[in-house]
Structures are given as C-alpha cells and as structure tokens.
C-alpha positions as CSV (number, residue, x, y, z in Angstrom):
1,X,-6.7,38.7,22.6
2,X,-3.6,37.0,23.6
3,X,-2.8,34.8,27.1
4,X,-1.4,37.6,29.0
5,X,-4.3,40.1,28.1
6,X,-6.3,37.2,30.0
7,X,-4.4,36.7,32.6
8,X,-4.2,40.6,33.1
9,X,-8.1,40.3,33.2
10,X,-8.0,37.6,35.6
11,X,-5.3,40.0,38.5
12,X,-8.0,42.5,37.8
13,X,-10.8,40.6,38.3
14,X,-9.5,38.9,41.4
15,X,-8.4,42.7,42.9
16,X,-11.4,43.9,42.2
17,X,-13.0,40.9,44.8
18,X,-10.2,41.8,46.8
19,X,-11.1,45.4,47.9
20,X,-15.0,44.5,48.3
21,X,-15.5,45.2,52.6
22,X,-17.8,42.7,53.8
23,X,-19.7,45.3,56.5
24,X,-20.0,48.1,54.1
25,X,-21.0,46.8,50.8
26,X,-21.8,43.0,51.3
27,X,-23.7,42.5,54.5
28,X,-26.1,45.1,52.9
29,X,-27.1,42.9,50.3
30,X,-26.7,39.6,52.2
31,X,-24.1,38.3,50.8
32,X,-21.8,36.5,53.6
33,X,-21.0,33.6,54.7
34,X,-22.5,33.9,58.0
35,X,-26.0,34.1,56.4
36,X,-25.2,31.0,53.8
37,X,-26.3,27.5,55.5
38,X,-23.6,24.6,55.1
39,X,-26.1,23.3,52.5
40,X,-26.4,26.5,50.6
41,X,-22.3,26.9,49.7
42,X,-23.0,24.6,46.7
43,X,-25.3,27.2,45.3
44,X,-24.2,29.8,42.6
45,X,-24.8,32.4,45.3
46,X,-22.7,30.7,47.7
47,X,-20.2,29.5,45.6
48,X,-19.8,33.3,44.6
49,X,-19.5,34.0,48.2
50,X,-16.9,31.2,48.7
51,X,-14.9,33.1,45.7
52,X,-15.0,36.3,47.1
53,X,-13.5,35.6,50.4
54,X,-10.9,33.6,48.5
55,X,-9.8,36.7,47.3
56,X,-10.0,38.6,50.2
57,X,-7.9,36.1,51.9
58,X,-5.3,36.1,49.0
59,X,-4.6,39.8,49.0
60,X,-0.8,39.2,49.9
61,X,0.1,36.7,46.8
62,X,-2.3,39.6,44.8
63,X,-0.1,42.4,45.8
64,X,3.4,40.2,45.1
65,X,1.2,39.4,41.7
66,X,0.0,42.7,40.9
67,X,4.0,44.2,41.6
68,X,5.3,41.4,39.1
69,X,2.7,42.6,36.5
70,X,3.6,46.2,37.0
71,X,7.7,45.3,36.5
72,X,7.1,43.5,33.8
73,X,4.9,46.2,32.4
74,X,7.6,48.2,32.5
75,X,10.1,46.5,31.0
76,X,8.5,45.1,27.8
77,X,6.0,47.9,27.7
C-alpha cells in the first residue's frame, strides 16, 4: 500500500462524513453537538462529533479535492 492508496482512503473517508445529514441519521442516535456539554467534546464521542461536522463544513475544499483526484485518475490511470 503506497501513499496515494492512503490518501485515497483518507478523501473517502472524509466524503463519506461529508454526506452524513445530521436530522436524518445523527440526531437519531444522539450524536450532535447540541446534545454534547462543553465538557463532553474532549470525549471519544464528542471528539467524533467534532470530526464529523469538520467534514460537513469542508465539503467545498472536498469537492475541489475529490475533482483533482478524479483528473489525476485519469491521466496516469
């Protein structure tokens, strides 16, 4: 497994947290950062939280990303 396989990982990783809607799949399950108190964010679950809207918040630099990726995929194959 080379760098770029891992960095591949990584874009899909990060677009996968990207597309998860916080009403229709994480406020089932609790998982926002409404119901997180200030103390709680240092927590695994909140810190998970934390990274999730990170991503969500990111989704322009993740497209520009995910069309460099494609391009390149192209072109070297």
């Amino acid at each position: 497994m080379g760098l770029w396989t891992l960095l591949e990982a990584c874009l899909l990783f990060a677009n996968a947290m990207a597309i998860l809607n916080e009403d229709r799949f994480l406020a089932r399950r609790g998982w926002t950062l409404a119901e997180i108190p200030g103390s709680g964010r240092n927590s695994l679950k909140g810190q998970i939280i934390g990274l999730i809207h990170a991503c969500q918040f990111f989704r322009l630099p993740l497209i520009i990303l995910n069309i460099i990726v494609i391009v390149l995929k192209l072109f070297t194959g």
